[in-house]
PDB file as gemmi writes it, atoms N, CA and C in Angstrom:
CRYST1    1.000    1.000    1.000  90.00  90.00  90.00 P 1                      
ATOM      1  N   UNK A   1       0.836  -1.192   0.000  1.00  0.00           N  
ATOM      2  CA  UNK A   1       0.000   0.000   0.000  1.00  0.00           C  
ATOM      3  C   UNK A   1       0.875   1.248   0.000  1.00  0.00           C  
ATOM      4  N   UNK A   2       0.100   2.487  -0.911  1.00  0.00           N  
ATOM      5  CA  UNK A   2       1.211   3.498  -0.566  1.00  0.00           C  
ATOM      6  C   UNK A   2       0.610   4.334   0.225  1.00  0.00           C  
ATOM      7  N   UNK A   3       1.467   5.141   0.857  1.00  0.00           N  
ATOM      8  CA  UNK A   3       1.129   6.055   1.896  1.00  0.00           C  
ATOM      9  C   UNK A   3       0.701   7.572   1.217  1.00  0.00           C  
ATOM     10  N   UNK A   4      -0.268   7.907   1.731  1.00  0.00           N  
ATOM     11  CA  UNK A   4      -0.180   9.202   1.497  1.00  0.00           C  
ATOM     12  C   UNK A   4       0.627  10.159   1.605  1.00  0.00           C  
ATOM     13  N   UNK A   5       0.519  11.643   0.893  1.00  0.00           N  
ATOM     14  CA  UNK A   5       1.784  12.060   0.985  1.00  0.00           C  
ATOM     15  C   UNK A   5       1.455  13.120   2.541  1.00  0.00           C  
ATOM     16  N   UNK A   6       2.474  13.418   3.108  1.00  0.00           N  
ATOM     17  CA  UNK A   6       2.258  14.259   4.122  1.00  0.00           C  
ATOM     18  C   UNK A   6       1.818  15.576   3.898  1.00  0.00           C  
ATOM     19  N   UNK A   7       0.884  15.792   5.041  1.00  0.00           N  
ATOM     20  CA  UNK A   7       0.495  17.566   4.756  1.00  0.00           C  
ATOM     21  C   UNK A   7       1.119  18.001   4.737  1.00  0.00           C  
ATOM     22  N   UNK A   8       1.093  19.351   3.738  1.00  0.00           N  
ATOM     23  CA  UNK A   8       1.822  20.495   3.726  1.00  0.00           C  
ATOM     24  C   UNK A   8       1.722  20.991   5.458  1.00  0.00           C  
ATOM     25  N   UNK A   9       3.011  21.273   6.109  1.00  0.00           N  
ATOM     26  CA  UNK A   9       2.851  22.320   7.192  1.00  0.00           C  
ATOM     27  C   UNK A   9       1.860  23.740   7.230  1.00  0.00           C  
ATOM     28  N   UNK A  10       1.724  24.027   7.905  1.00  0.00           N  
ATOM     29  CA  UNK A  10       0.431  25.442   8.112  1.00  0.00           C  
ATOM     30  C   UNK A  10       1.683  26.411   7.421  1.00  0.00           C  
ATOM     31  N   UNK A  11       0.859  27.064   6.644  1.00  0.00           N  
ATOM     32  CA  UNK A  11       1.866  28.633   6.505  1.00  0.00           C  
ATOM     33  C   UNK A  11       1.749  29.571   7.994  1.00  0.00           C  
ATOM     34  N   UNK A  12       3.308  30.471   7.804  1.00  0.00           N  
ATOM     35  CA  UNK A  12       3.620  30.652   9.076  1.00  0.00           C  
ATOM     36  C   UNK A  12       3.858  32.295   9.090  1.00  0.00           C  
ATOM     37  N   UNK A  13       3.208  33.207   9.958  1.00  0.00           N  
ATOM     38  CA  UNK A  13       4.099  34.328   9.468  1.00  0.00           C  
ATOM     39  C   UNK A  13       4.812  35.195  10.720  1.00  0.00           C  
ATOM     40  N   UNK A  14       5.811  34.949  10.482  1.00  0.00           N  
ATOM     41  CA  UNK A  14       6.533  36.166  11.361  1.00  0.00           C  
ATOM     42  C   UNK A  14       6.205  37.256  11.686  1.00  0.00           C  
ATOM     43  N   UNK A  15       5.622  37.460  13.127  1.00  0.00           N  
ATOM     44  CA  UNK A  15       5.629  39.135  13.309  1.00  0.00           C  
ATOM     45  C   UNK A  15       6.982  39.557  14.544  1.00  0.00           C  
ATOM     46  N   UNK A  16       7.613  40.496  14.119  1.00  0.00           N  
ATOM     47  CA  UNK A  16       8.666  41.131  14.946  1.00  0.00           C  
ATOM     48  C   UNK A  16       8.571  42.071  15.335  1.00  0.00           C  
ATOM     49  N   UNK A  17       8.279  42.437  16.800  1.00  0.00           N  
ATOM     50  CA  UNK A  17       8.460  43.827  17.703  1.00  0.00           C  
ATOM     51  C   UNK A  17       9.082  43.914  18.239  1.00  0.00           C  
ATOM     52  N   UNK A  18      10.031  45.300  16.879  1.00  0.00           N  
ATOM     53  CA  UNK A  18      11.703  45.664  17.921  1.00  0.00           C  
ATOM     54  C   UNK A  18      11.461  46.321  18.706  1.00  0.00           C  
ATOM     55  N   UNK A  19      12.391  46.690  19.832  1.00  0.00           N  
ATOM     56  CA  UNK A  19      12.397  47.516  20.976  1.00  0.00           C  
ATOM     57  C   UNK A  19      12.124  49.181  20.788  1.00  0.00           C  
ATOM     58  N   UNK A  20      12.613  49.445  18.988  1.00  0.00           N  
ATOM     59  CA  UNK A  20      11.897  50.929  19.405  1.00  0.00           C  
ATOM     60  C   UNK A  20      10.734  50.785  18.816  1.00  0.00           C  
ATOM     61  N   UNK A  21       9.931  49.859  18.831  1.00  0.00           N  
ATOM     62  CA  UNK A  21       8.371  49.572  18.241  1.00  0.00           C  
ATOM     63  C   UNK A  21       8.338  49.718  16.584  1.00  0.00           C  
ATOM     64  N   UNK A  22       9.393  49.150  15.838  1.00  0.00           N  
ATOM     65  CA  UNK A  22       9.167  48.971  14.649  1.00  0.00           C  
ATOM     66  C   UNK A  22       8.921  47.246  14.520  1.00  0.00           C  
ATOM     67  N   UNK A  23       7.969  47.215  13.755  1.00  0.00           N  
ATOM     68  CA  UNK A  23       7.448  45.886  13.239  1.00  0.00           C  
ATOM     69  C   UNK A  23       7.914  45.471  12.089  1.00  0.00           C  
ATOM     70  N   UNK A  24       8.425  44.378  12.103  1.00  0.00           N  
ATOM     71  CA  UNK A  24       8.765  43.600  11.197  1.00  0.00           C  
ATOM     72  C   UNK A  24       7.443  42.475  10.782  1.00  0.00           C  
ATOM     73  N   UNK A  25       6.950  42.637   9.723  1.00  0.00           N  
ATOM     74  CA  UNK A  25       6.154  41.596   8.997  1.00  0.00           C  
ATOM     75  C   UNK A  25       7.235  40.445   7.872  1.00  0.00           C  
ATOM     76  N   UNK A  26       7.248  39.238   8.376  1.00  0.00           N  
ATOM     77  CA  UNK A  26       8.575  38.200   7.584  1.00  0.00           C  
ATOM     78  C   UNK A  26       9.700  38.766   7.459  1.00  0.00           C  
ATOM     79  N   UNK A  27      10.158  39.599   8.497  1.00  0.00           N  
ATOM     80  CA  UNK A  27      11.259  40.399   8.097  1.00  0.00           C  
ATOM     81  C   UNK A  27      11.916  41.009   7.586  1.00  0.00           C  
ATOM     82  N   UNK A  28      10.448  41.873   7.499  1.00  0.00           N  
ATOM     83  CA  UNK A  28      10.490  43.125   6.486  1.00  0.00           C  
ATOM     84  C   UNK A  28       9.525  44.528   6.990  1.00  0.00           C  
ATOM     85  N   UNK A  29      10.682  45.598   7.457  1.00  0.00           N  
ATOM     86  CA  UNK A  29       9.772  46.836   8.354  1.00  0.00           C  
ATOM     87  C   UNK A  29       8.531  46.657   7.309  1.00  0.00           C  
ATOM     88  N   UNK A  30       7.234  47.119   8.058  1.00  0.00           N  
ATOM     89  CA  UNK A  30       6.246  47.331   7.779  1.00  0.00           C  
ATOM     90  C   UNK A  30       5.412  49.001   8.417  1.00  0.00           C  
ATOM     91  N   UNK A  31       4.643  49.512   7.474  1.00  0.00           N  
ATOM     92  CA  UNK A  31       3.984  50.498   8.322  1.00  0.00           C  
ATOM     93  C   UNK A  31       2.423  50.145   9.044  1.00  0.00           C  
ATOM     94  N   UNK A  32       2.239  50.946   9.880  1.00  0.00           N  
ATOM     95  CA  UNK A  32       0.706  50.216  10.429  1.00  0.00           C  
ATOM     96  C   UNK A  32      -0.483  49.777   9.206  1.00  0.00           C  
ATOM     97  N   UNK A  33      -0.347  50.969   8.729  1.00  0.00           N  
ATOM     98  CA  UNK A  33      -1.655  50.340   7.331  1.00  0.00           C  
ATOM     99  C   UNK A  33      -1.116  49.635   6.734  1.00  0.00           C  
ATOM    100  N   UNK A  34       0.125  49.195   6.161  1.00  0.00           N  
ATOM    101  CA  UNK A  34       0.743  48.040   5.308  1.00  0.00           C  
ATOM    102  C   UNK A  34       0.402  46.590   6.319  1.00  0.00           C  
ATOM    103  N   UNK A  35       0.704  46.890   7.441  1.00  0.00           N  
ATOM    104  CA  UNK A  35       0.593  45.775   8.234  1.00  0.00           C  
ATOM    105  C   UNK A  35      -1.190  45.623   8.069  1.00  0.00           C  
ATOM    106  N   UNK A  36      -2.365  46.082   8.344  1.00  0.00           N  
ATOM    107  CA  UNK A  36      -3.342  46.012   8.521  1.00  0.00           C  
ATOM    108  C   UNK A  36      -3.610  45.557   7.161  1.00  0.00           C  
ATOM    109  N   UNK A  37      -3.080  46.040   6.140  1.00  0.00           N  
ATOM    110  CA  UNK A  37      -3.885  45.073   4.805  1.00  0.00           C  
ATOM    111  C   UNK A  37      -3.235  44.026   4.921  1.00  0.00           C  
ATOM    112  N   UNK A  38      -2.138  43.432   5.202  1.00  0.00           N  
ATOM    113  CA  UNK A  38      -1.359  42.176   5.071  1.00  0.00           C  
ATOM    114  C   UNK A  38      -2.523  41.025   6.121  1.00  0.00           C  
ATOM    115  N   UNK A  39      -2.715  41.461   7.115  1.00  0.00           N  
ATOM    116  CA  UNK A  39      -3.599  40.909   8.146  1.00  0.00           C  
ATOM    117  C   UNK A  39      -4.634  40.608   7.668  1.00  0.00           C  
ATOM    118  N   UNK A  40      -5.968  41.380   6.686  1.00  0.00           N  
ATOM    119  CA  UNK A  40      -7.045  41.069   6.175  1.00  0.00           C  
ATOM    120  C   UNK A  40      -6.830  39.739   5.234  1.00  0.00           C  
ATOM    121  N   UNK A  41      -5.946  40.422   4.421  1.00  0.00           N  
ATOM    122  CA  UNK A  41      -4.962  38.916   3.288  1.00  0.00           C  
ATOM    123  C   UNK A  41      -4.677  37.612   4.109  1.00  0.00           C  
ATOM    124  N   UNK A  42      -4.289  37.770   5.139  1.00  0.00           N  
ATOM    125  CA  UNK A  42      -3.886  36.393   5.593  1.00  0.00           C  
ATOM    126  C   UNK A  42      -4.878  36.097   5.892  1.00  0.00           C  
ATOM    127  N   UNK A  43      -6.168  36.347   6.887  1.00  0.00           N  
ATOM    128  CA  UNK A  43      -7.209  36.318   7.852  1.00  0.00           C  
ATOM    129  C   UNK A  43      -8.306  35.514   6.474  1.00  0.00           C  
ATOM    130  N   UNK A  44      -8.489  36.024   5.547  1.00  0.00           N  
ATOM    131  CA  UNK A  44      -9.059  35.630   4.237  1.00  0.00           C  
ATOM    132  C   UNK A  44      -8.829  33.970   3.640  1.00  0.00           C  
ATOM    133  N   UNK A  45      -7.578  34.080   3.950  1.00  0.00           N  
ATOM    134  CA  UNK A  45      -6.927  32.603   3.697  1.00  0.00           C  
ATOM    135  C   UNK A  45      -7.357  31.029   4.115  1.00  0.00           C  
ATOM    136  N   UNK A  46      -7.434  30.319   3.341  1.00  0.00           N  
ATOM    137  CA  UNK A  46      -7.988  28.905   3.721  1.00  0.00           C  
ATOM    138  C   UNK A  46      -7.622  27.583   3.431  1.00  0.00           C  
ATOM    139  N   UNK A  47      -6.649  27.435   4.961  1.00  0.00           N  
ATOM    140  CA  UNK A  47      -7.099  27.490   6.108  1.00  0.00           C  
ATOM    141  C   UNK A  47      -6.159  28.621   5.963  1.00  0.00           C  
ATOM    142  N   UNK A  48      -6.419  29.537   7.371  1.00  0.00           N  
ATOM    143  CA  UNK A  48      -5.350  30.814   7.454  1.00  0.00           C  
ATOM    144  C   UNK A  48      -4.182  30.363   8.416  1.00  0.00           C  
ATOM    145  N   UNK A  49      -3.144  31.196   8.067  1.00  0.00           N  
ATOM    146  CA  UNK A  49      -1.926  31.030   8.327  1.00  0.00           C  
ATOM    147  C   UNK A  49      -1.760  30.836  10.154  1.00  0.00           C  
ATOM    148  N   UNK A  50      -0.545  30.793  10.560  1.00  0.00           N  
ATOM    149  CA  UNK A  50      -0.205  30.493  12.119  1.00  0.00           C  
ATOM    150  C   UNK A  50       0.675  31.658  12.301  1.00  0.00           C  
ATOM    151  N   UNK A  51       0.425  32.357  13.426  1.00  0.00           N  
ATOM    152  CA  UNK A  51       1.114  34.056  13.439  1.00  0.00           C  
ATOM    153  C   UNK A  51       1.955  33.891  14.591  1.00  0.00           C  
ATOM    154  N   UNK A  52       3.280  33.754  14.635  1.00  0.00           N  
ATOM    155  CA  UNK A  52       4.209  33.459  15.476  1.00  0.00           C  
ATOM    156  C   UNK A  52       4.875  35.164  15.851  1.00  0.00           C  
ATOM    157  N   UNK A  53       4.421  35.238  17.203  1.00  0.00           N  
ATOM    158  CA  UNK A  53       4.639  36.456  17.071  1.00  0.00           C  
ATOM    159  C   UNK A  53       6.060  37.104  18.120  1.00  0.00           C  
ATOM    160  N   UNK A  54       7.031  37.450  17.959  1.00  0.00           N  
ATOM    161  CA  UNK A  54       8.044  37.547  18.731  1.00  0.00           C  
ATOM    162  C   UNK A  54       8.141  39.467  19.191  1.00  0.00           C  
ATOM    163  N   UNK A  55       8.560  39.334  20.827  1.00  0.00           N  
ATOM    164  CA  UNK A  55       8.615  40.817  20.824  1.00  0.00           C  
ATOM    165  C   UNK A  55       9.629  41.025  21.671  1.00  0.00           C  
ATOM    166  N   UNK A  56      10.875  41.711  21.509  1.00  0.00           N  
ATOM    167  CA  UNK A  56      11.862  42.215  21.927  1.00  0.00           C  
ATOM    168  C   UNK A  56      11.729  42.883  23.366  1.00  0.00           C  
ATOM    169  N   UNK A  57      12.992  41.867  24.252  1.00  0.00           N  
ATOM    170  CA  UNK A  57      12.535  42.046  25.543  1.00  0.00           C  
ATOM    171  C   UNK A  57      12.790  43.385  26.229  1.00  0.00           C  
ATOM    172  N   UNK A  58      13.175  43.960  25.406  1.00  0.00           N  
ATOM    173  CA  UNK A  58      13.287  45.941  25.510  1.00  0.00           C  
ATOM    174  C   UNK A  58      12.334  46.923  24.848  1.00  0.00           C  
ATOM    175  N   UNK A  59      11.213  46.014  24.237  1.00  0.00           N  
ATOM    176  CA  UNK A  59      10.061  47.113  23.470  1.00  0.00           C  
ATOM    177  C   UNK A  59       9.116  46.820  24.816  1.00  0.00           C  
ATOM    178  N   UNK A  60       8.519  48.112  24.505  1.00  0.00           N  
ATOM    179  CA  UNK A  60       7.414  49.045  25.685  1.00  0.00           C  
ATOM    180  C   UNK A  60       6.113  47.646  25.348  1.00  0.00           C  
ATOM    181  N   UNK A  61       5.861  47.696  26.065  1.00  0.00           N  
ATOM    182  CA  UNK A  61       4.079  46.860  26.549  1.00  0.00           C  
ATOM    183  C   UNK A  61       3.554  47.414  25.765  1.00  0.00           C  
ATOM    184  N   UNK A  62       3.122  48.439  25.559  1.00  0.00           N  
ATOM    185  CA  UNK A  62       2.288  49.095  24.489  1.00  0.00           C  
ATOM    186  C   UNK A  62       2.427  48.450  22.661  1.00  0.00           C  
ATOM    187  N   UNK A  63       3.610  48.292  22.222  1.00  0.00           N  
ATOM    188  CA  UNK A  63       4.384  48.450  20.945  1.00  0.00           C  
ATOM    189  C   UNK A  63       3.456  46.950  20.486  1.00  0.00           C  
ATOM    190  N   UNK A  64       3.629  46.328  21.814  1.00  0.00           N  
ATOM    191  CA  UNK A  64       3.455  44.406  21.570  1.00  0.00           C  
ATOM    192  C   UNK A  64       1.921  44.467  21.221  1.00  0.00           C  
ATOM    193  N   UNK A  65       0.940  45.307  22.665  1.00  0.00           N  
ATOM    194  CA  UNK A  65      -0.276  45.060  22.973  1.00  0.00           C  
ATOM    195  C   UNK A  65      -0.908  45.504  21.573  1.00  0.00           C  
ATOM    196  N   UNK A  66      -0.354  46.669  20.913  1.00  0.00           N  
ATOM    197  CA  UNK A  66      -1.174  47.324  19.614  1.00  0.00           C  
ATOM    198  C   UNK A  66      -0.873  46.382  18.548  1.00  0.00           C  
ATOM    199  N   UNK A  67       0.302  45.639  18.575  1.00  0.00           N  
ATOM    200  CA  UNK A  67       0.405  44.800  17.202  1.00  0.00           C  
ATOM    201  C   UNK A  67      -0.724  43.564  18.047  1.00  0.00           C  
ATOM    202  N   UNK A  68      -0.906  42.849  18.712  1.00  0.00           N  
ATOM    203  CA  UNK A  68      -1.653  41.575  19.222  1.00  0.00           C  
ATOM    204  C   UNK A  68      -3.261  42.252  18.719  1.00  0.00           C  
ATOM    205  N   UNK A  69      -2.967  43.474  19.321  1.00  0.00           N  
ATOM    206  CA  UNK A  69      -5.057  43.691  18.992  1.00  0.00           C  
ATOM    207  C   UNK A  69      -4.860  43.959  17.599  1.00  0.00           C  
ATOM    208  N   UNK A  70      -4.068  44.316  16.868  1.00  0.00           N  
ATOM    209  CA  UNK A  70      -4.456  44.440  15.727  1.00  0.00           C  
ATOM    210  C   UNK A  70      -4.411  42.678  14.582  1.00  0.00           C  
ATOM    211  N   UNK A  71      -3.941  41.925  14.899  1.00  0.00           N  
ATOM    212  CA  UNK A  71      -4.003  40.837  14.839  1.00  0.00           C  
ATOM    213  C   UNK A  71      -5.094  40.461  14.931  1.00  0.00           C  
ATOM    214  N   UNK A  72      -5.438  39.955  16.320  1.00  0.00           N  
ATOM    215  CA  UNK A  72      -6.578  40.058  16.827  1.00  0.00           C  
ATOM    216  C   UNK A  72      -7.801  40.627  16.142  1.00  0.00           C  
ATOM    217  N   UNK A  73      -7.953  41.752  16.086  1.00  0.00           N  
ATOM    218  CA  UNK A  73      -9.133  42.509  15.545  1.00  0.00           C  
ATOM    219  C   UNK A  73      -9.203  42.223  13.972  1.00  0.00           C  
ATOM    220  N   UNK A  74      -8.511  41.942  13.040  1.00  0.00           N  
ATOM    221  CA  UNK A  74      -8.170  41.971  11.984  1.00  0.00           C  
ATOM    222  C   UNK A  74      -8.328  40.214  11.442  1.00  0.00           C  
ATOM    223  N   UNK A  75      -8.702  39.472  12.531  1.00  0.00           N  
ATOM    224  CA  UNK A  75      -9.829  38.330  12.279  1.00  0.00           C  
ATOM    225  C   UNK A  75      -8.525  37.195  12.443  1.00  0.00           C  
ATOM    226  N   UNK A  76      -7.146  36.923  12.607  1.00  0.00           N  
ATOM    227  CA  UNK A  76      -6.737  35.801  12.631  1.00  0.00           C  
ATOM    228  C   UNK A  76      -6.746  35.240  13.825  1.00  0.00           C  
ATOM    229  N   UNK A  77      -6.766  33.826  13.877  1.00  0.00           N  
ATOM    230  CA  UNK A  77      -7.293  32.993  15.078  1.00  0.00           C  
ATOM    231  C   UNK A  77      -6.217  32.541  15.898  1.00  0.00           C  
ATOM    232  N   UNK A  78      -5.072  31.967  15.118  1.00  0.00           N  
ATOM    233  CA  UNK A  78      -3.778  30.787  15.559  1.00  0.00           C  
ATOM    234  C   UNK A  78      -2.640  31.989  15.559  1.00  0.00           C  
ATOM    235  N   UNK A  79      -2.548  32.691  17.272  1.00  0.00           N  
ATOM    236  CA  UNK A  79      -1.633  33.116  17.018  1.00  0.00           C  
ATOM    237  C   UNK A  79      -0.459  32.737  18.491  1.00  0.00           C  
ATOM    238  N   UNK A  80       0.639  32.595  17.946  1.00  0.00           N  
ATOM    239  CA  UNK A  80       1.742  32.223  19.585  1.00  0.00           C  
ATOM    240  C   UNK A  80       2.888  32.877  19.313  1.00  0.00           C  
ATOM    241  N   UNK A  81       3.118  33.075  20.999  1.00  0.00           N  
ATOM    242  CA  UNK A  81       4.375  33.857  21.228  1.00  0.00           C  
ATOM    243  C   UNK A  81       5.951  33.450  21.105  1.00  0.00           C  
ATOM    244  N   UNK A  82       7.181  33.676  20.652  1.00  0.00           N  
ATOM    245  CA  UNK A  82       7.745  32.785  19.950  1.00  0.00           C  
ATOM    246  C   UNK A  82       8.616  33.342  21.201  1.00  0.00           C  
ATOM    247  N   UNK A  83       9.442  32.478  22.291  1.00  0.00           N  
ATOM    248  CA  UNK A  83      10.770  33.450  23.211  1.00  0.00           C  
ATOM    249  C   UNK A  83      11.789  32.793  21.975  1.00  0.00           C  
ATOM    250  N   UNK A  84      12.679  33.793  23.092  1.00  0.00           N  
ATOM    251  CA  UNK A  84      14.169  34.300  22.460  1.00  0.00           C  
ATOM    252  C   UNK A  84      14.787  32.835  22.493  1.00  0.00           C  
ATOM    253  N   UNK A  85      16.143  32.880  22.657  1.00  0.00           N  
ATOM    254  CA  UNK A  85      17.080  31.618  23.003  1.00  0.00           C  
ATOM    255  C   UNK A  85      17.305  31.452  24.212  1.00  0.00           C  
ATOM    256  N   UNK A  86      17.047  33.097  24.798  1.00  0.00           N  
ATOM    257  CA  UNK A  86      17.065  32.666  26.157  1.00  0.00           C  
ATOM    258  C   UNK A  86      15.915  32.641  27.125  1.00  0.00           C  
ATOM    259  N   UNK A  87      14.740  32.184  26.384  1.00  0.00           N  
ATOM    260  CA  UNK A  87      13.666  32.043  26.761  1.00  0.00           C  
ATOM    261  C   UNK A  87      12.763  32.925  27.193  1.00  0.00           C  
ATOM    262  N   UNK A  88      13.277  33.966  26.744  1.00  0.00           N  
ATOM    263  CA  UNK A  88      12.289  34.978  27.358  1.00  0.00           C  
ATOM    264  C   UNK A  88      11.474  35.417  25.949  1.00  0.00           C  
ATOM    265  N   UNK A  89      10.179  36.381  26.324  1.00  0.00           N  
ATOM    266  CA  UNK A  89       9.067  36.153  25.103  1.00  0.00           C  
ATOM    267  C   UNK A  89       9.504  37.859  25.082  1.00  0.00           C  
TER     268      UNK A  89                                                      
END                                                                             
């Protein structure tokens, strides 16, 4: 018998919040409205992507909380916090 072939893995997308609150979308600066259409695009997607989201342990609470609600608000479901190497998120 042959085996099926394995699923494709979930598409994945990088979000990065540097410490002076610039966002990286796949590792690539983004501006807030660039980021907000990229979000509708993914959110649209089927099945939609997995949002791994990493935030620099020197950016302000604020920088993180506005990229998560905008995530959030902007309809994607599967999203996790990615820590550093040295384990911190």
């Amino acid at each position: 018998t042959q085996e099926p072939p394995p699923d494709k893995p979930p598409e994945a997308i990088s979000i990065d919040v540097q410490y002076d609150g610039t966002v990286l979308w796949n590792g690539t600066a983004t501006s807030p409205t660039d980021m907000r259409a990229y979000i509708k695009d993914a959110a649209a997607k089927d099945p939609q992507p997995e949002v791994h989201l990493s935030v620099d342990r020197r950016a302000k609470y604020d920088y993180a909380a506005s990229v998560l609600f905008a995530v959030q608000r902007g309809g994607l479901k599967k999203i996790g916090f990615v820590a550093d190497a040295n384990g911190a998120l």
